[in-house]
Structure formats: C-alpha cells, structure tokens
Chimera marker file (.cmm) of the C-alpha trace (Angstrom):
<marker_set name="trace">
<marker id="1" x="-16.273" y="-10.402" z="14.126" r="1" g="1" b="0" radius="0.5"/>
<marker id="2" x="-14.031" y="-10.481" z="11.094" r="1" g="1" b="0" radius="0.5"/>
<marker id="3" x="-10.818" y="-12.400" z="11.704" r="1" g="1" b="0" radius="0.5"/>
<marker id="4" x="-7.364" y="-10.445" z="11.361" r="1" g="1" b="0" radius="0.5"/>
<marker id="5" x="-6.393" y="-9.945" z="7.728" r="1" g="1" b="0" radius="0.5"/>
<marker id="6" x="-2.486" y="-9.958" z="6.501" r="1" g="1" b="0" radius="0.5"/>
<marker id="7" x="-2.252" y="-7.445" z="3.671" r="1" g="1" b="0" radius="0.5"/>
<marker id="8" x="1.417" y="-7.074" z="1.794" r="1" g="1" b="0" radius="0.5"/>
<marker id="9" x="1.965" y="-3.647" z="0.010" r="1" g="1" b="0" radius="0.5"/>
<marker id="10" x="5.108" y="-2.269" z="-2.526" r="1" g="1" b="0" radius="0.5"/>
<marker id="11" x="7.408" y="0.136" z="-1.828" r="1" g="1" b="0" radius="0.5"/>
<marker id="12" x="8.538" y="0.937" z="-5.305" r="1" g="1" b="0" radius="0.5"/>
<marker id="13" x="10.656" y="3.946" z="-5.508" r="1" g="1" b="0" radius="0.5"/>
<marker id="14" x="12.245" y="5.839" z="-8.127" r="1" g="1" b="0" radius="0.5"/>
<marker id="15" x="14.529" y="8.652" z="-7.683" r="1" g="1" b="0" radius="0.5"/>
<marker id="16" x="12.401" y="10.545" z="-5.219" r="1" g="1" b="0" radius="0.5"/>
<marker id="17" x="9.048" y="9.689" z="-6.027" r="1" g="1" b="0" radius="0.5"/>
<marker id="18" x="6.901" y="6.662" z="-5.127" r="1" g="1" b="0" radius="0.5"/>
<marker id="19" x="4.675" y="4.758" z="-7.333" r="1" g="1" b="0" radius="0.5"/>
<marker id="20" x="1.075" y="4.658" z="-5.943" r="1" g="1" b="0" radius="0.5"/>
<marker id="21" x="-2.228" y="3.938" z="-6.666" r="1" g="1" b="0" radius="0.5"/>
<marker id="22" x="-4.681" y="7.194" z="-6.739" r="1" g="1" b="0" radius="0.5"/>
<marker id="23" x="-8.325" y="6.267" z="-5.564" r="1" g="1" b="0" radius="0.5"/>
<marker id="24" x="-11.592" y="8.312" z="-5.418" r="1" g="1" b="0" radius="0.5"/>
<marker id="25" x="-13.728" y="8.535" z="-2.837" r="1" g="1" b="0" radius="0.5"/>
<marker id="26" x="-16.744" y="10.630" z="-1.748" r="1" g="1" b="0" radius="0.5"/>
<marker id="27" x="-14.318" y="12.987" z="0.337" r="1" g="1" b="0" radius="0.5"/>
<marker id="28" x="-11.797" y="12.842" z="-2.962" r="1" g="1" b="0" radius="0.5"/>
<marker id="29" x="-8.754" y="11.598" z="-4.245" r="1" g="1" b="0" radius="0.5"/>
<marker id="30" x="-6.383" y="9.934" z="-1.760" r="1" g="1" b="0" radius="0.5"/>
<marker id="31" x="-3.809" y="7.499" z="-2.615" r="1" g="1" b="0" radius="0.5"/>
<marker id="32" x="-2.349" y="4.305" z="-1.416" r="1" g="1" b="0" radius="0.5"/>
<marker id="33" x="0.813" y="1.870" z="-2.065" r="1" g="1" b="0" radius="0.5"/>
<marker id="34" x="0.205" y="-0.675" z="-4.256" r="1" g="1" b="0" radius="0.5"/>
<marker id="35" x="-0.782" y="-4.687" z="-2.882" r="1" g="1" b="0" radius="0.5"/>
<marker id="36" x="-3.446" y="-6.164" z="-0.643" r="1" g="1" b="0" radius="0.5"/>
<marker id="37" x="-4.758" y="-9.090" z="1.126" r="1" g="1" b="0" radius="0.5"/>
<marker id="38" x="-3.177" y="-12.703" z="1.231" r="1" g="1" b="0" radius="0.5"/>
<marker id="39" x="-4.844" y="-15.385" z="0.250" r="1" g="1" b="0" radius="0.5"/>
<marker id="40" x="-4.531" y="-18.549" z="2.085" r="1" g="1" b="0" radius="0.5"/>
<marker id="41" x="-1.344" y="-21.049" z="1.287" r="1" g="1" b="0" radius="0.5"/>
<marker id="42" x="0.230" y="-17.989" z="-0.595" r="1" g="1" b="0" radius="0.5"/>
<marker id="43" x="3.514" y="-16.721" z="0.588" r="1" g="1" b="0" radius="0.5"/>
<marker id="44" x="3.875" y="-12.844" z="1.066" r="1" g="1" b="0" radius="0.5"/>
<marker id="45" x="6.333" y="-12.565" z="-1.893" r="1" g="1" b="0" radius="0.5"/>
<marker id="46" x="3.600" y="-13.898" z="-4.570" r="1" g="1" b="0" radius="0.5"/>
<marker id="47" x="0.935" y="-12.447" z="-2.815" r="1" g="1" b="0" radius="0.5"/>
<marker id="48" x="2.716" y="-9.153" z="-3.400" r="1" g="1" b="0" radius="0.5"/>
<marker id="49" x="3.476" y="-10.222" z="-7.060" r="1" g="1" b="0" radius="0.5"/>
<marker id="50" x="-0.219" y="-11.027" z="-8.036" r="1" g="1" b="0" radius="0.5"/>
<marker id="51" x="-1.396" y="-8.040" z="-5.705" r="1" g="1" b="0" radius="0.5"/>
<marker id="52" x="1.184" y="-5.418" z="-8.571" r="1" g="1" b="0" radius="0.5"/>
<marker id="53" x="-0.028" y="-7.407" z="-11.709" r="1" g="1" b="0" radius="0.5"/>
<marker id="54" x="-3.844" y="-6.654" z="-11.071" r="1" g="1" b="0" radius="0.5"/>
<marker id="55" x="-3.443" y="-3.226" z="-9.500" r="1" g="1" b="0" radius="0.5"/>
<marker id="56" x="-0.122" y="-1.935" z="-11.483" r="1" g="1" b="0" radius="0.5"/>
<marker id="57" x="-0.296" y="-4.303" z="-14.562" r="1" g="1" b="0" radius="0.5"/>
<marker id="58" x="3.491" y="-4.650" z="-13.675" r="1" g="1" b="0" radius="0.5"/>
<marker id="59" x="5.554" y="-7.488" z="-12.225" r="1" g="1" b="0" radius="0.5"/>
<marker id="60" x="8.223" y="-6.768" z="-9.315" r="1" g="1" b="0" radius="0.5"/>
<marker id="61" x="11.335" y="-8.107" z="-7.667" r="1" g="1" b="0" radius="0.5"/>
<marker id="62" x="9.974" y="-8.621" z="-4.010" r="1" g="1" b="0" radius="0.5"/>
<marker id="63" x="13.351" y="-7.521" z="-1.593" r="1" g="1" b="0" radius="0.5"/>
<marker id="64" x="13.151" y="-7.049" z="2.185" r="1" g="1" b="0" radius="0.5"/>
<marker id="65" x="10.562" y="-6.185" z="4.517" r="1" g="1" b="0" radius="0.5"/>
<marker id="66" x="11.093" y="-2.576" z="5.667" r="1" g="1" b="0" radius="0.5"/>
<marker id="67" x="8.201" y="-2.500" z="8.019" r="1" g="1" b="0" radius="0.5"/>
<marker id="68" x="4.855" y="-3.410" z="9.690" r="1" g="1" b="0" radius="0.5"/>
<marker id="69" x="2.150" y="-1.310" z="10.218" r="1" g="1" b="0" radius="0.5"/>
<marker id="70" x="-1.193" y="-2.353" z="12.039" r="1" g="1" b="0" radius="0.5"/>
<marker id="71" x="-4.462" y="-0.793" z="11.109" r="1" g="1" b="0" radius="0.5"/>
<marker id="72" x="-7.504" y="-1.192" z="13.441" r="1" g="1" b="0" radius="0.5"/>
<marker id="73" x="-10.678" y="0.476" z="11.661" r="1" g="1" b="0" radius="0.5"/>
<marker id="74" x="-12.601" y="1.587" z="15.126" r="1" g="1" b="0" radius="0.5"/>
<marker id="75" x="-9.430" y="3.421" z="16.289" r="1" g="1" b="0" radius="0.5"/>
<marker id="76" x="-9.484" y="5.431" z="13.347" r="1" g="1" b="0" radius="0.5"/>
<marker id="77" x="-11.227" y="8.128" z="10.868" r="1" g="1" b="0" radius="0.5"/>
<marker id="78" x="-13.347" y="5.316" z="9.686" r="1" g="1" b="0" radius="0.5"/>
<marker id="79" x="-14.279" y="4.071" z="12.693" r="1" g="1" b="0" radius="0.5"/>
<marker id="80" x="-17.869" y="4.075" z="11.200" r="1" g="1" b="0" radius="0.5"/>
<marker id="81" x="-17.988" y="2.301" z="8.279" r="1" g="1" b="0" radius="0.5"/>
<marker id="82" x="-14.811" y="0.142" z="9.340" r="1" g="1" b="0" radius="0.5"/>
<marker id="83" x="-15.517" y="-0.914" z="12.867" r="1" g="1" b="0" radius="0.5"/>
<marker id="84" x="-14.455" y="-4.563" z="12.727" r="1" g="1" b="0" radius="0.5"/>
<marker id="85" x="-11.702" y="-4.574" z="10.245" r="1" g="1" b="0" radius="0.5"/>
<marker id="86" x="-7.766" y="-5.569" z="11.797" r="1" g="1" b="0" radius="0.5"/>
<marker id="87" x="-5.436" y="-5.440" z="9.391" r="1" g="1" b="0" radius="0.5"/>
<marker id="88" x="-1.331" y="-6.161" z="9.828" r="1" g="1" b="0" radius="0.5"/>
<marker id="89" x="0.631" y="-4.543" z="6.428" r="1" g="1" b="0" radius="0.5"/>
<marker id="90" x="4.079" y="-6.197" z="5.935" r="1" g="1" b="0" radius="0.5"/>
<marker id="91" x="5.766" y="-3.247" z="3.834" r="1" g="1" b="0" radius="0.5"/>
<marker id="92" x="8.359" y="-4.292" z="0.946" r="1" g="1" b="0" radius="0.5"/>
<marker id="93" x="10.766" y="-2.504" z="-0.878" r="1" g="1" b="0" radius="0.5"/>
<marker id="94" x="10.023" y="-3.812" z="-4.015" r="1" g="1" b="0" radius="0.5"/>
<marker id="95" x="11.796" y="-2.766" z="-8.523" r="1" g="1" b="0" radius="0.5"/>
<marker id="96" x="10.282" y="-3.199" z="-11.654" r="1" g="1" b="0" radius="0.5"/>
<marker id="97" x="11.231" y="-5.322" z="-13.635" r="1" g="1" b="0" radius="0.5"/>
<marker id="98" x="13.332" y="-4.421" z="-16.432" r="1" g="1" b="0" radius="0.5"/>
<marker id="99" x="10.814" y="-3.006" z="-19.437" r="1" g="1" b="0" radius="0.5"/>
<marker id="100" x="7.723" y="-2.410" z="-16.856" r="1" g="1" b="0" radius="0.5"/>
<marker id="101" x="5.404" y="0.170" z="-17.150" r="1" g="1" b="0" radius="0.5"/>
<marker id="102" x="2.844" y="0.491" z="-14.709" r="1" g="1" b="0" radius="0.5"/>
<marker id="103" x="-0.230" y="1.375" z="-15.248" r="1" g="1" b="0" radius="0.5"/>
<marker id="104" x="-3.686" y="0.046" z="-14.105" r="1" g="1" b="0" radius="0.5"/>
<marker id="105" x="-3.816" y="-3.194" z="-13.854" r="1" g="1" b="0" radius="0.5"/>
<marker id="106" x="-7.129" y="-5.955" z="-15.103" r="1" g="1" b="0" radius="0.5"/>
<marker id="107" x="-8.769" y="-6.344" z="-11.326" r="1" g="1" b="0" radius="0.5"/>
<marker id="108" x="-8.237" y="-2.935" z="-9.806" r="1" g="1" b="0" radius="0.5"/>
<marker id="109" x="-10.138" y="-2.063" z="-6.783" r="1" g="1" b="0" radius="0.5"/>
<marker id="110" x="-12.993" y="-0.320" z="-6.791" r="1" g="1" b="0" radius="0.5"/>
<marker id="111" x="-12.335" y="2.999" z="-6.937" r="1" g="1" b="0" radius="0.5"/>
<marker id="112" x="-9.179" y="3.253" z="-8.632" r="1" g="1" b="0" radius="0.5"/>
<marker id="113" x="-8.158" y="5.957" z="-10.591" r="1" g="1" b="0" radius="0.5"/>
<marker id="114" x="-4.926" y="6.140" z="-12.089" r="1" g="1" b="0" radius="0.5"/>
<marker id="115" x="-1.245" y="4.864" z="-11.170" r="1" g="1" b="0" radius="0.5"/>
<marker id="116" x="1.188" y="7.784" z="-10.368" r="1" g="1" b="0" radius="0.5"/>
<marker id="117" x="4.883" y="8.475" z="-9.404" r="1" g="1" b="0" radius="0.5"/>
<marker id="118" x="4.145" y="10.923" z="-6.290" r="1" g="1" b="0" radius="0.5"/>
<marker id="119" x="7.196" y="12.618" z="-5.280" r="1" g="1" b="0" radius="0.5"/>
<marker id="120" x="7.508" y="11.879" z="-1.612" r="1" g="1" b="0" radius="0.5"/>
<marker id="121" x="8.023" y="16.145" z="-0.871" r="1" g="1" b="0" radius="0.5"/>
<marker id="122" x="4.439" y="16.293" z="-1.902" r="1" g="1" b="0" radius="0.5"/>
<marker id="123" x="3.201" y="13.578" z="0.755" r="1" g="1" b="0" radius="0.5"/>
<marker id="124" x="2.444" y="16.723" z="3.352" r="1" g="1" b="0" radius="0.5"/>
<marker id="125" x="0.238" y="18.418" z="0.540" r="1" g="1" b="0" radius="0.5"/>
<marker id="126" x="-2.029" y="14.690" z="-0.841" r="1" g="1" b="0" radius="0.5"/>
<marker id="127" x="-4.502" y="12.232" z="1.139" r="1" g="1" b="0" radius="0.5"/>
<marker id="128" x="-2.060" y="9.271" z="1.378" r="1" g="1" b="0" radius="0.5"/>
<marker id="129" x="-2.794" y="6.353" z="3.627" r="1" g="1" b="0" radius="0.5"/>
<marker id="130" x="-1.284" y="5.624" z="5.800" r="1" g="1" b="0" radius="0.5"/>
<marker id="131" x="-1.111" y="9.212" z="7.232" r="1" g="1" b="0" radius="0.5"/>
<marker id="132" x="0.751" y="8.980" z="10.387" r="1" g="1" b="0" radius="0.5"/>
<marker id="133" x="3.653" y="7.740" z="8.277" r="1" g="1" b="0" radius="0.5"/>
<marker id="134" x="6.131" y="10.529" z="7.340" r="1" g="1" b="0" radius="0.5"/>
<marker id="135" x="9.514" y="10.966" z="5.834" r="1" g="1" b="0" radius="0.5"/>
<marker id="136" x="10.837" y="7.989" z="8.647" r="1" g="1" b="0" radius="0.5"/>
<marker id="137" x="8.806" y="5.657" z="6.163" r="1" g="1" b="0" radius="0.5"/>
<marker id="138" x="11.236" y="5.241" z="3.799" r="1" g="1" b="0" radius="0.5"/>
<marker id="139" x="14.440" y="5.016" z="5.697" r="1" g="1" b="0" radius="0.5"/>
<marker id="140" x="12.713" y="3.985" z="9.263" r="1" g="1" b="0" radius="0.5"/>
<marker id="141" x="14.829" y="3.697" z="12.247" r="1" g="1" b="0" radius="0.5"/>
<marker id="142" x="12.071" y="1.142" z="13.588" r="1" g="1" b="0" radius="0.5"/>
<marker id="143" x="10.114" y="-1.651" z="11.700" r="1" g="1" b="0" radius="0.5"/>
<marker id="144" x="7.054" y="-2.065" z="14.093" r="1" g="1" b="0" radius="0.5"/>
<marker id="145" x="4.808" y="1.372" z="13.580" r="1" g="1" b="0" radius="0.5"/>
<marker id="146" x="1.699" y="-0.425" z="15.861" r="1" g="1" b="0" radius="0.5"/>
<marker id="147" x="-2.346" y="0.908" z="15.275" r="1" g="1" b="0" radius="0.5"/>
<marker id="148" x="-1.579" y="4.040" z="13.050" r="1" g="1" b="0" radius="0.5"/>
<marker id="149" x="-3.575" y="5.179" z="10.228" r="1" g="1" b="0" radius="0.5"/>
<link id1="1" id2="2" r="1" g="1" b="0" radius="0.2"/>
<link id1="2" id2="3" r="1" g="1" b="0" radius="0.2"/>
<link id1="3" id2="4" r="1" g="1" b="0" radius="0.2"/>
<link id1="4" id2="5" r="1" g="1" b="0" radius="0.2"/>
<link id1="5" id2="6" r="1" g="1" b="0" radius="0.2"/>
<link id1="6" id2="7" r="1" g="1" b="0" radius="0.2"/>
<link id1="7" id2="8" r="1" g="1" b="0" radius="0.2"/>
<link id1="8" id2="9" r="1" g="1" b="0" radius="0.2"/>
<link id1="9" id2="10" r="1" g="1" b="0" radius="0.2"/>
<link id1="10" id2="11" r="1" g="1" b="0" radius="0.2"/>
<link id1="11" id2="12" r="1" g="1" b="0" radius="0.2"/>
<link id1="12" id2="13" r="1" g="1" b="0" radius="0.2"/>
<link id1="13" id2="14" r="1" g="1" b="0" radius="0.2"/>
<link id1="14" id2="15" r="1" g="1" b="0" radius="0.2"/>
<link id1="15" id2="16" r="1" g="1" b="0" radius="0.2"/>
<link id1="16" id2="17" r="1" g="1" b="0" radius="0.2"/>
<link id1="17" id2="18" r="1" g="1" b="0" radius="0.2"/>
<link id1="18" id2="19" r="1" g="1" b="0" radius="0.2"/>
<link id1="19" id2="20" r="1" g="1" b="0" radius="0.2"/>
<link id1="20" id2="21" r="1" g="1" b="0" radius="0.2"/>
<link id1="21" id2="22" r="1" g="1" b="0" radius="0.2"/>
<link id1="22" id2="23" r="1" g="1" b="0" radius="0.2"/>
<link id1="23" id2="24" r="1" g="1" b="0" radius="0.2"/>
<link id1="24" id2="25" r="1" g="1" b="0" radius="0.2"/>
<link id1="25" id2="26" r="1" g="1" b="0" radius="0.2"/>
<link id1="26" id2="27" r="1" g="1" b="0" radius="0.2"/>
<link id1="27" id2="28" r="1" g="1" b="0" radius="0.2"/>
<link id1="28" id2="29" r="1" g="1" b="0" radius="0.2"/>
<link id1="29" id2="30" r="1" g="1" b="0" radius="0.2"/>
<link id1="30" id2="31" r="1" g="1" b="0" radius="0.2"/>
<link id1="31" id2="32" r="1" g="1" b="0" radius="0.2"/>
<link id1="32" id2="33" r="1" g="1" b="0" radius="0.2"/>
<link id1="33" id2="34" r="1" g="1" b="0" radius="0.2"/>
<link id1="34" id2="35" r="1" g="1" b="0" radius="0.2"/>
<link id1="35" id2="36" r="1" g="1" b="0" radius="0.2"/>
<link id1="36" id2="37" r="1" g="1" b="0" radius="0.2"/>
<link id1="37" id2="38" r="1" g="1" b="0" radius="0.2"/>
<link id1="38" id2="39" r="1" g="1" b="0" radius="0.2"/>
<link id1="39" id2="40" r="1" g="1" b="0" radius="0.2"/>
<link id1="40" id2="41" r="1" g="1" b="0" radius="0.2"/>
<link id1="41" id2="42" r="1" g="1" b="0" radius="0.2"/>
<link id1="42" id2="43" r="1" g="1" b="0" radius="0.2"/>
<link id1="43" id2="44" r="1" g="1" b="0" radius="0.2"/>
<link id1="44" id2="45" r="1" g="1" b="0" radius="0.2"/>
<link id1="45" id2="46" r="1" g="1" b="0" radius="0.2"/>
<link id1="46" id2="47" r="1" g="1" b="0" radius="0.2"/>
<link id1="47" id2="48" r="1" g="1" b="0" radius="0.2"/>
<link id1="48" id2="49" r="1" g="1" b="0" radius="0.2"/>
<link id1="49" id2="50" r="1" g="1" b="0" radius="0.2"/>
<link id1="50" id2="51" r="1" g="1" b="0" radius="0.2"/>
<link id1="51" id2="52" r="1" g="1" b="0" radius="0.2"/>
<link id1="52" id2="53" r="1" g="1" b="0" radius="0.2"/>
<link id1="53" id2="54" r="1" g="1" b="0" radius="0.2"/>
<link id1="54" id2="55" r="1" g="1" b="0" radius="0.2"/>
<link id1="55" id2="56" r="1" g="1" b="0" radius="0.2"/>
<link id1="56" id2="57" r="1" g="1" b="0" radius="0.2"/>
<link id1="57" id2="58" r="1" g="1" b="0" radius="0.2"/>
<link id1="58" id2="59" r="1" g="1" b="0" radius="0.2"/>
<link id1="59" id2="60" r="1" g="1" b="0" radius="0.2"/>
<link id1="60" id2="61" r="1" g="1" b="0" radius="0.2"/>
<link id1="61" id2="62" r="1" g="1" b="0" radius="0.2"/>
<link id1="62" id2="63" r="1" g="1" b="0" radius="0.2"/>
<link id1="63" id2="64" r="1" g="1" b="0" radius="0.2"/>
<link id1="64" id2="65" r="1" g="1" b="0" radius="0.2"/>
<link id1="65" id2="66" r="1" g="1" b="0" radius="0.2"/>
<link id1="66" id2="67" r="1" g="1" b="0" radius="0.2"/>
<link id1="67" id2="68" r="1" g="1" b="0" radius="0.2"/>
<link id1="68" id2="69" r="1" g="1" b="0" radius="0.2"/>
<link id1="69" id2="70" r="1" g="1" b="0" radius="0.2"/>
<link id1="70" id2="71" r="1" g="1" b="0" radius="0.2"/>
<link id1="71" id2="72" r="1" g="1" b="0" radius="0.2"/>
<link id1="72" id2="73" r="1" g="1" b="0" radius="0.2"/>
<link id1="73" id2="74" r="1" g="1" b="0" radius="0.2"/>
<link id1="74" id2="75" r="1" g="1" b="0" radius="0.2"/>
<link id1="75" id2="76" r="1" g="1" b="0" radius="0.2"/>
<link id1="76" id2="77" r="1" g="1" b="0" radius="0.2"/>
<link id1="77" id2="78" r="1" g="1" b="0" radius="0.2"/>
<link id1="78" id2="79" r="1" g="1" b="0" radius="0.2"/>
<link id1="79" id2="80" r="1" g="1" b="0" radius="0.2"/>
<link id1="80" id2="81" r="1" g="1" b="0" radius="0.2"/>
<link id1="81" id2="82" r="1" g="1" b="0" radius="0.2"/>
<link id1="82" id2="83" r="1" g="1" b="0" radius="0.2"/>
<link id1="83" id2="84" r="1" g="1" b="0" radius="0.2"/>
<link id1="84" id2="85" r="1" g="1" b="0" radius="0.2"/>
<link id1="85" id2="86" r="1" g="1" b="0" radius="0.2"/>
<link id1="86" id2="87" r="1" g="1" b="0" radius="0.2"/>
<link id1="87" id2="88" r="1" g="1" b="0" radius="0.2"/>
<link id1="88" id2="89" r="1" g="1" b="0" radius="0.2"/>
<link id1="89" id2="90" r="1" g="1" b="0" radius="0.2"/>
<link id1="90" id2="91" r="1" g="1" b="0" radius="0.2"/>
<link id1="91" id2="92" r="1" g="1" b="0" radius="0.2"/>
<link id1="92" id2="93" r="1" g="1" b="0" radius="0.2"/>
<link id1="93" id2="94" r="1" g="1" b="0" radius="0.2"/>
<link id1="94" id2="95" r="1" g="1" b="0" radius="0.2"/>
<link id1="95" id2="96" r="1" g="1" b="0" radius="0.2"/>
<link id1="96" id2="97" r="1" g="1" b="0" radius="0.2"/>
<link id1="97" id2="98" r="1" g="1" b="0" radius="0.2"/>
<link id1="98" id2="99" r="1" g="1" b="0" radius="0.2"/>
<link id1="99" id2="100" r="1" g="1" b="0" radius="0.2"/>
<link id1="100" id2="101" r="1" g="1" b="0" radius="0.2"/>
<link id1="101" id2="102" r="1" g="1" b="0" radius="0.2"/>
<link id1="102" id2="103" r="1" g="1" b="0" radius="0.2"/>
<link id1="103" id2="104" r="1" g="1" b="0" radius="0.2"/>
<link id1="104" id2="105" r="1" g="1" b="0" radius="0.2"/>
<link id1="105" id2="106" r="1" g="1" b="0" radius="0.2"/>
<link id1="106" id2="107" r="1" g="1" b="0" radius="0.2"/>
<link id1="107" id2="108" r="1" g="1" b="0" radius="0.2"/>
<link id1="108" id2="109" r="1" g="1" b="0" radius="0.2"/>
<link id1="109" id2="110" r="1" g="1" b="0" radius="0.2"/>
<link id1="110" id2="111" r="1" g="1" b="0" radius="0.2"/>
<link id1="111" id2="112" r="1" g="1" b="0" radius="0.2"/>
<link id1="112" id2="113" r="1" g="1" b="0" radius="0.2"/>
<link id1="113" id2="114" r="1" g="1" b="0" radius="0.2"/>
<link id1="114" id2="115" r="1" g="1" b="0" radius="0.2"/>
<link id1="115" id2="116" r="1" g="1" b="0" radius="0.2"/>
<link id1="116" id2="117" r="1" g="1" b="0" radius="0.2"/>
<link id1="117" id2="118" r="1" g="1" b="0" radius="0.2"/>
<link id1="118" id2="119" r="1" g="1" b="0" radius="0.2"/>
<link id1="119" id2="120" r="1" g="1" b="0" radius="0.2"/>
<link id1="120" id2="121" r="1" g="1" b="0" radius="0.2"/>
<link id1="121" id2="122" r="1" g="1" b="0" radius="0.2"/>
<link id1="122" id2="123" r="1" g="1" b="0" radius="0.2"/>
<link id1="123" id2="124" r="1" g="1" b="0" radius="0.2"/>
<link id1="124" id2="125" r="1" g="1" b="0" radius="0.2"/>
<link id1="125" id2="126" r="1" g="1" b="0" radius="0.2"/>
<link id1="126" id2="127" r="1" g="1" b="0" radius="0.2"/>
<link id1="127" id2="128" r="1" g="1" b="0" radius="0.2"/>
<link id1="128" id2="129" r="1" g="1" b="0" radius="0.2"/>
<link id1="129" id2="130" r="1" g="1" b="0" radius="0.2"/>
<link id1="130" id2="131" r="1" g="1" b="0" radius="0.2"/>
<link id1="131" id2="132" r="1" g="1" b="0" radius="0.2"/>
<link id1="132" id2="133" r="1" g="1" b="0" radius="0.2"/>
<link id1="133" id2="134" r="1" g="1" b="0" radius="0.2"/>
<link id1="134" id2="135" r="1" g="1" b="0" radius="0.2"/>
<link id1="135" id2="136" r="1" g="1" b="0" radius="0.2"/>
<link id1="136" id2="137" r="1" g="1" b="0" radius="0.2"/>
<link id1="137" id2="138" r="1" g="1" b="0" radius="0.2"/>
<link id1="138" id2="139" r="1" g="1" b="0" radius="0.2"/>
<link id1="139" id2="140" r="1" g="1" b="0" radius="0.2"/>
<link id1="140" id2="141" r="1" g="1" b="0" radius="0.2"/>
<link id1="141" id2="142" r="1" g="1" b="0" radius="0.2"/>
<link id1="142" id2="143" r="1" g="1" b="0" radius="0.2"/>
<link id1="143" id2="144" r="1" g="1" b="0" radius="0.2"/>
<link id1="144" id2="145" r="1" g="1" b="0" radius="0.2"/>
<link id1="145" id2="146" r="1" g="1" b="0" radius="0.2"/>
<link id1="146" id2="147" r="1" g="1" b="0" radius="0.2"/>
<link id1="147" id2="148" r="1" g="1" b="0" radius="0.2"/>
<link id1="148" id2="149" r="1" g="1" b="0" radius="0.2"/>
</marker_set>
C-alpha cells in the first residue's frame, strides 16, 4: 500500500480566469491547477514554488491556504488504474510575480499540453479536476471539501 501523499497546488487568478495546466489523455484534454507532490523536509510554500517553476516556468508569491481537498483513487472514476493512491491537496491562492509569463515549464508532467487562462464561466463546459468543485472554489464558505474528485 502506498503511503498518503501531500500534494500543494496554485490558485492563480486573473480577472476571471484561472491559470491551469491543460493535459491529454486517452479520453482527451482535461485540465488541472498547477503544483504537486512534496518532497520530504520541504515546506508547502517552496514545494509550491518549485512545483510553478517546472510546470508554469513562472515563480509565485505563495499567500493563504484557501482549502483542502482529499482525493482517494478507489472512490473515484479511476478507481482502476488508481486504486491505492491517497492524496490530501492544500489549495493556495497564489500571484505572479511581477514580469512572469507562464508558460510550460522544463519538467512538465507527462502529458502536458499547454498552460492556459480558463475563464472560470467555462469550468461547466471543460474536464477540470477536481470536478466536484464548483463556483464555491474560489470564494468557499468551508476549507475542508473531504474525498471528492
């Protein structure tokens, strides 16, 4: 059994749009918020930093945690192929910094297409993970979201 993995992901917002990362898959594109998995002895803020410089080629002002979201893989759509993953995403509202301009990064993850502002109005009409998150995501009345995909 795989232990639980702490993953840190960017909420960088501008205007009403989101930057995110656009992946390809076998069922298509689908798209996700920039970050990923902490490393051992590294704090959540530069895990989030390194996370934007190899995905986004950009560097970002880490603010607050907005949420937490857990993600177990057998509960899910990819119960299949993901049966032993347990994942706990700390959400950040993150900025550029001055003069950035994202695009993708040098150790992107498999898959990766493109980096793209999405406006959030179109998040009904795209694949974007996580799903079960709405409109509440980015002004959420609670922090703790639980198993949701």
């Amino acid at each position: 059994m795989k232990p639980i993995r702490n993953s840190v992901k960017a909420i960088i917002r501008r205007g009403d749009s989101v930057l995110l990362i656009r992946e390809k898959d076998s069922s298509g594109d689908y798209t996700i918020f920039p970050g990923g998995g902490q490393d051992k002895f590294e704090t959540m803020e530069s895990t989030l930093q390194r996370e934007c410089h190899e995905e986004i080629a950009a560097s970002v002002i880490v603010d607050d945690l907005v949420l937490v979201r857990e993600y177990i893989g057998s509960n899910h759509e990819f119960a299949d192929t993901e049966p032993d993953v347990h994942q706990v995403e700390f959400y950040f509202s993150c900025r550029l910094v001055p003069g950035a301009v994202p695009g993708n990064g040098s150790n992107i993850d498999d898959g990766q297409v493109s980096v793209d502002w999405v406006p959030i109005a179109d998040f009904g009409r795209i694949r974007v993970y996580p799903r079960a998150l709405g409109s509440e995501f980015f002004s959420p009345t609670k922090r703790y979201f639980g198993d949701i995909n």
